[in-house]
C-alpha positions as CSV (number, residue, x, y, z in Angstrom):
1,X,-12.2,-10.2,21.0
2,X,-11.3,-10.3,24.4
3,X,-12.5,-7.0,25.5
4,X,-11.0,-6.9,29.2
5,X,-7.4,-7.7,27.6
6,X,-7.7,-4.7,25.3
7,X,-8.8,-2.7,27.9
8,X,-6.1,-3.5,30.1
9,X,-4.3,-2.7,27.0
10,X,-4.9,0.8,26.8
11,X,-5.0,1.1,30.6
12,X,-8.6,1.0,31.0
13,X,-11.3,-0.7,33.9
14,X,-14.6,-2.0,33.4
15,X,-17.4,-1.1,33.7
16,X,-17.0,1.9,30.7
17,X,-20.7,3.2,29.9
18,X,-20.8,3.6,26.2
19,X,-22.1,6.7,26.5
20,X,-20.3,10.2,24.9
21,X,-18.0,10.6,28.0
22,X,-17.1,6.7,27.8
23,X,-16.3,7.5,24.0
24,X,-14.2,10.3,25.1
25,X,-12.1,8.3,27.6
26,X,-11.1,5.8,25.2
27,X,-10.3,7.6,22.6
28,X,-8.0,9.6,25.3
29,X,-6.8,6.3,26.5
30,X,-5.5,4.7,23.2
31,X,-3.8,7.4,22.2
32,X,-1.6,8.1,25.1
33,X,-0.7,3.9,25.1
34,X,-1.1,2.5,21.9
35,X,1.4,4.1,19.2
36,X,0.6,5.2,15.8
37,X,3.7,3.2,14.3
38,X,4.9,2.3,10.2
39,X,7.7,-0.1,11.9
40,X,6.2,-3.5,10.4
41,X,7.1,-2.1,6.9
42,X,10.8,-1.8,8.1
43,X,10.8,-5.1,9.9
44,X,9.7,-6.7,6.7
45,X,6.7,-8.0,8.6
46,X,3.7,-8.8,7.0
47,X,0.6,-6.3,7.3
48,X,-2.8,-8.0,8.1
49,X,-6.1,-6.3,8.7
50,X,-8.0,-9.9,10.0
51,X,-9.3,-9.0,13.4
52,X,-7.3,-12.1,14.9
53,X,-3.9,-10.3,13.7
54,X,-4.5,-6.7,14.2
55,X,-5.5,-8.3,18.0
56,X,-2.5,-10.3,17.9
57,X,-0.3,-7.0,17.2
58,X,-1.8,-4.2,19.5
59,X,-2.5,-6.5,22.3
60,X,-1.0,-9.3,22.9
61,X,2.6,-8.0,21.3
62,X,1.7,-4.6,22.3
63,X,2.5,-2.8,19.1
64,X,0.9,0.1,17.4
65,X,0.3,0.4,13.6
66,X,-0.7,2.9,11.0
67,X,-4.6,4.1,10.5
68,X,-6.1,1.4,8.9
69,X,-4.4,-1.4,12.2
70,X,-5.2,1.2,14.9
71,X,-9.1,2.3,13.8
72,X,-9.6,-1.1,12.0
73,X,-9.2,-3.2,15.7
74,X,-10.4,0.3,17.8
75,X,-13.8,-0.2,16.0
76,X,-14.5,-3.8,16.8
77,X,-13.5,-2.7,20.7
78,X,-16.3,0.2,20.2
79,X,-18.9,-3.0,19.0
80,X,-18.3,-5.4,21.9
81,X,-19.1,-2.4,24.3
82,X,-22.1,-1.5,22.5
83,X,-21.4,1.6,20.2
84,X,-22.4,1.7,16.4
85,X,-19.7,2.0,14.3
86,X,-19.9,2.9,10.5
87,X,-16.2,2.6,8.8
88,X,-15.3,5.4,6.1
89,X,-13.0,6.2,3.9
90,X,-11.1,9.4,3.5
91,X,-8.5,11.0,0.9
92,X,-6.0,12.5,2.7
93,X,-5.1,16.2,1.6
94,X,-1.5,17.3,0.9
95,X,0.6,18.8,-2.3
96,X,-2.9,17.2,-4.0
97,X,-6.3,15.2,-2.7
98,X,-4.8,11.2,-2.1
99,X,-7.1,8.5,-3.5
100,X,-10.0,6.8,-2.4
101,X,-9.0,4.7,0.8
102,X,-6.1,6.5,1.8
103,X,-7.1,6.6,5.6
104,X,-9.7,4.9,7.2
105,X,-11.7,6.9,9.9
106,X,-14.9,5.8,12.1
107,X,-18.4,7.7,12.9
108,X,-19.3,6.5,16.5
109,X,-22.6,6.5,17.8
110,X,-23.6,5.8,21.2
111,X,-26.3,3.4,22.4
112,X,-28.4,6.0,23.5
113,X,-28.8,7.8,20.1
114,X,-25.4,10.5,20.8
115,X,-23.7,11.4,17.7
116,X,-22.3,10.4,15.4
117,X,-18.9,11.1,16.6
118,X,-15.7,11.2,14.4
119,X,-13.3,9.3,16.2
120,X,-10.0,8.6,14.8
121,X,-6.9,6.8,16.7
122,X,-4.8,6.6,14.0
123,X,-4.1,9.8,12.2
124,X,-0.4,10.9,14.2
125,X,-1.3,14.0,15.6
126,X,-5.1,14.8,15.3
127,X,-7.8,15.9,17.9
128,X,-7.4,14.1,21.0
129,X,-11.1,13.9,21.9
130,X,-13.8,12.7,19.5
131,X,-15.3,15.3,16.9
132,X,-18.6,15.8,17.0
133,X,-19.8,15.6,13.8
134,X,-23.0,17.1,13.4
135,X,-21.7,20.5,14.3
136,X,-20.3,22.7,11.3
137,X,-18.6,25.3,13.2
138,X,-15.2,25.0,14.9
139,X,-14.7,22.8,17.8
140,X,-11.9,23.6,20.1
141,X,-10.0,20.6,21.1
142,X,-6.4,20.3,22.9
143,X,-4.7,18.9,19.8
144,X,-6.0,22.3,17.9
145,X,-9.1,24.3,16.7
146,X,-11.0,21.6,14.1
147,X,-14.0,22.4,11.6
148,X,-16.1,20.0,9.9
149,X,-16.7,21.3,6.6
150,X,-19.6,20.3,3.8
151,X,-17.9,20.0,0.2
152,X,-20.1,21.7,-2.3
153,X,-22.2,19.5,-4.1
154,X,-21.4,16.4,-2.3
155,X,-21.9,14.4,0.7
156,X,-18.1,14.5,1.6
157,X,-16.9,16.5,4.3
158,X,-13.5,18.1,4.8
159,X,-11.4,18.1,8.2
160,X,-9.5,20.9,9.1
161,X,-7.0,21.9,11.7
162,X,-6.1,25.5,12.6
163,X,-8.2,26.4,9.4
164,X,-6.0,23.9,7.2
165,X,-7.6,20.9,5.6
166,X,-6.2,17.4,6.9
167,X,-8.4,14.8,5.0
168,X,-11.8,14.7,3.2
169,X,-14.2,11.9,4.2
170,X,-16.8,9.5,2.1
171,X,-19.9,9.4,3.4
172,X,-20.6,5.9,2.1
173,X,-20.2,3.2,4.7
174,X,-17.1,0.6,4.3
175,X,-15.9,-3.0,4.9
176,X,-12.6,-2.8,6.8
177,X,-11.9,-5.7,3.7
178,X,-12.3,-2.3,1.0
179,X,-9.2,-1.1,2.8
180,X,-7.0,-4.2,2.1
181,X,-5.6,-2.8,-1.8
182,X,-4.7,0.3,-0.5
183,X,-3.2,-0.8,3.0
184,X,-1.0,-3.8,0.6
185,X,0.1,-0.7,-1.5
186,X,0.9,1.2,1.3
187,X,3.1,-1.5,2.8
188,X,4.7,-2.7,-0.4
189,X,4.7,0.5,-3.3
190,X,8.4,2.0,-3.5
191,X,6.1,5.2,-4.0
192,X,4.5,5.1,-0.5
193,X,6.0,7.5,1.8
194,X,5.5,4.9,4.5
195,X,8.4,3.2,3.5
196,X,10.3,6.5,3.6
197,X,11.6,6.0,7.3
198,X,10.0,4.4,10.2
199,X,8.0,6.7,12.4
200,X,6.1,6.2,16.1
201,X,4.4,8.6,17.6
202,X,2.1,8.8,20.3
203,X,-0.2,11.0,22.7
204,X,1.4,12.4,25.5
205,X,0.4,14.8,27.9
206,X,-0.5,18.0,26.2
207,X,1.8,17.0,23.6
208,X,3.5,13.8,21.2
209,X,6.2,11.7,21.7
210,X,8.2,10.5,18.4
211,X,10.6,8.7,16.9
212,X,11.3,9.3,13.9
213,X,14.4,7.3,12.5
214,X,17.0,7.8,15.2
215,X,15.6,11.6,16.4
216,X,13.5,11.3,19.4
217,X,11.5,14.3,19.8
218,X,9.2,15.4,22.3
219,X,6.4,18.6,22.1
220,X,4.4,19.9,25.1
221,X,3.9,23.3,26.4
222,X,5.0,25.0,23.9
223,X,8.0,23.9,23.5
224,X,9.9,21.2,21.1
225,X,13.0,19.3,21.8
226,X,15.0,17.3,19.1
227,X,18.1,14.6,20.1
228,X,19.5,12.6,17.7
229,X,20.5,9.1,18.9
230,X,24.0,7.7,17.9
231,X,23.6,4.2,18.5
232,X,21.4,1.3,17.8
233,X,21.5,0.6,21.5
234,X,19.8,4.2,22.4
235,X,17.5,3.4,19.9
236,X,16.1,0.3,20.7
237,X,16.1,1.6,24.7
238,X,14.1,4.7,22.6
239,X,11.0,2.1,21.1
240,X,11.2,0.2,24.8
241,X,10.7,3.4,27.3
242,X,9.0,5.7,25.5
243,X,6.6,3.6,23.7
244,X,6.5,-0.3,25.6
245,X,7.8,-1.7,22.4
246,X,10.6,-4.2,22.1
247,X,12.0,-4.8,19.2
248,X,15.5,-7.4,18.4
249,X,17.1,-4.7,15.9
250,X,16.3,-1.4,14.5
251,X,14.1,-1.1,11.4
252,X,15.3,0.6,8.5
253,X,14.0,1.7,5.2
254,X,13.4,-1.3,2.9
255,X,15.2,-1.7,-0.8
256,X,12.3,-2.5,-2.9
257,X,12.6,-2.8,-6.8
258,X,8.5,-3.0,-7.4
259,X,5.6,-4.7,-4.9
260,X,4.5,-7.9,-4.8
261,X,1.2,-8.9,-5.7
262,X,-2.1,-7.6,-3.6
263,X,-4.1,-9.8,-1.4
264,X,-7.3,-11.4,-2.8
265,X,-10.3,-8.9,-1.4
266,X,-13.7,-8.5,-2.0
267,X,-13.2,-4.7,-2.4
268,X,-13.6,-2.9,-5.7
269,X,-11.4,-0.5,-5.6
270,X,-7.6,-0.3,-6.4
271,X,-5.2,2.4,-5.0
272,X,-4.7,5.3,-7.6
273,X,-2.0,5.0,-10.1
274,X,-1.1,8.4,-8.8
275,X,0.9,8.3,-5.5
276,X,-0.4,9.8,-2.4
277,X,0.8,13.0,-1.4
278,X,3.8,12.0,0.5
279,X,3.1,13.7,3.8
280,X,1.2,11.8,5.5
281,X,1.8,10.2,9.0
282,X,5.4,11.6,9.0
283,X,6.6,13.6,12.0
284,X,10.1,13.9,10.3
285,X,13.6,15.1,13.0
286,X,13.9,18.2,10.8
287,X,10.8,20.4,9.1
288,X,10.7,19.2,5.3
289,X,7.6,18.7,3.3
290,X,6.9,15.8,4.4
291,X,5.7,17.6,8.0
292,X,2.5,17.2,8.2
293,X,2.2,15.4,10.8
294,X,5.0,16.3,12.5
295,X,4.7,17.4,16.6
296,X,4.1,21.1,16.6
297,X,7.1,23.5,16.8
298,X,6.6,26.4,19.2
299,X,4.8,29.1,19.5
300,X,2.1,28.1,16.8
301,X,1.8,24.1,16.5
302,X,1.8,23.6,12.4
303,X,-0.6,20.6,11.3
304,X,1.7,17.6,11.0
């Protein structure tokens, strides 16, 4: 890893104390410049989590990606600068509770014994500062009001927004290799609303920047704005200005007739037969039920 390239990345000098503030600042920082992003899916690119790709992507191309890209290479950046990282699973809640895997998020603590913190760079809209997570009652943060919540008669803890449960976390440390089945399922399954339309969002200002298929919208204040862009030309100029990305055509929805085969990976657990809830991720041009995480419409932001 070369640390001062991904720093440089996400707009960030050394020296960065890995201390609670230092935590703070980077998880501020990759937000507001590295995208959360399902494009590769309607590129027909290939999806990777080996650290050497996912490095290869964000920094070098400067691309974004979806959860399992943006935490998976965020938490090897958190290492090299001295912070203990434990990788967890989470189900994601919507219409029902996803499976096991469905999002990966990270418990961060700092070398001085702080935390842990839940920090999570790759979620769409979510809190922009670190959670802590030994506090049970609500912590007020500019993406919302968030409450870490015990589930009865387990370890797992549920994450809300505004009082409205986003995903439920597994206490049980992970590999970022467990995530592999799920993240090829993802990628590949006709029944993943990933390869629904192609969605990039990120952090900006008080509010979110998106894309979704050719509606750019931005939220902020208070206030939403929607335009539709006509032409592949306003498009692409869409991906360069607003998010630093470059792209040689626009990326559209994928035909698929059934997924390939998965990747060989040590982990032991396939995605559910069942699909996920299908609104994950999505910050759609129009409300639908897919709107999760969709930047807020005025006066009371919903959760996306």
């Amino acid at each position: 890893m070369d640390v001062n390239a991904y720093l440089a990345r996400i707009d960030l000098d050394r020296p960065l104390t890995p201390d609670a503030a230092g935590l703070r600042e980077l998880h501020r920082a990759h937000q507001r410049t590295v995208p959360f992003e399902n494009l590769s899916i309607h590129l027909g690119e290939t999806i990777s989590l080996d650290p050497g790709a996912l490095f290869d992507k964000i920094v070098r191309r400067r691309r974004g990606g979806f959860c399992y890209e943006l935490n998976g290479l965020f938490a090897l950046l958190l290492e090299d600068l001295g912070f203990e990282v434990e990788r967890v699973g989470a189900r994601v809640h919507g219409e029902r509770l996803g499976p096991p895997f469905d999002h990966l998020a990270l418990l961060v603590t700092a070398p001085d014994g702080d935390g842990p913190w839940l920090a999570d760079v790759g979620f769409g809209r979510h809190s922009t500062d670190p959670l802590d997570f030994r506090r049970t009652e609500p912590q007020t943060d500019p993406g919302g009001v968030f409450t870490l919540v015990d589930v009865h008669g387990s370890d797992d803890v549920d994450v809300t927004l505004d009082g409205k449960p986003q995903y439920r976390i597994e206490r049980r440390v992970r590999a970022l290799t467990d995530f592999i089945p799920t993240c090829w399922w993802h990628s590949t399954s006709p029944d993943s609303h990933f390869g629904r339309a192609p969605v990039c969002s990120r952090l900006d200002g008080d509010g979110r920047v998106s894309l979704s298929g050719r509606t750019l919208i931005r939220t902020g204040g208070g206030q939403r704005t929607e335009t539709v862009l006509d032409t592949d030309e306003q498009v692409l100029a869409a991906y360069r200005e607003n998010f630093g990305i470059v792209l040689g055509r626009v990326p559209t929805p994928p035909v698929r007739l059934a997924p390939p085969a998965p990747p060989a990976s040590p982990a032991h657990h396939a995605p559910s037969a069942s699909p996920p809830p299908p609104d994950r991720h999505a910050p759609p041009a129009t409300p639908s039920p897919a709107a999760r995480h969709a930047p807020p419409t005025p006066p009371a932001p919903p959760a996306p």
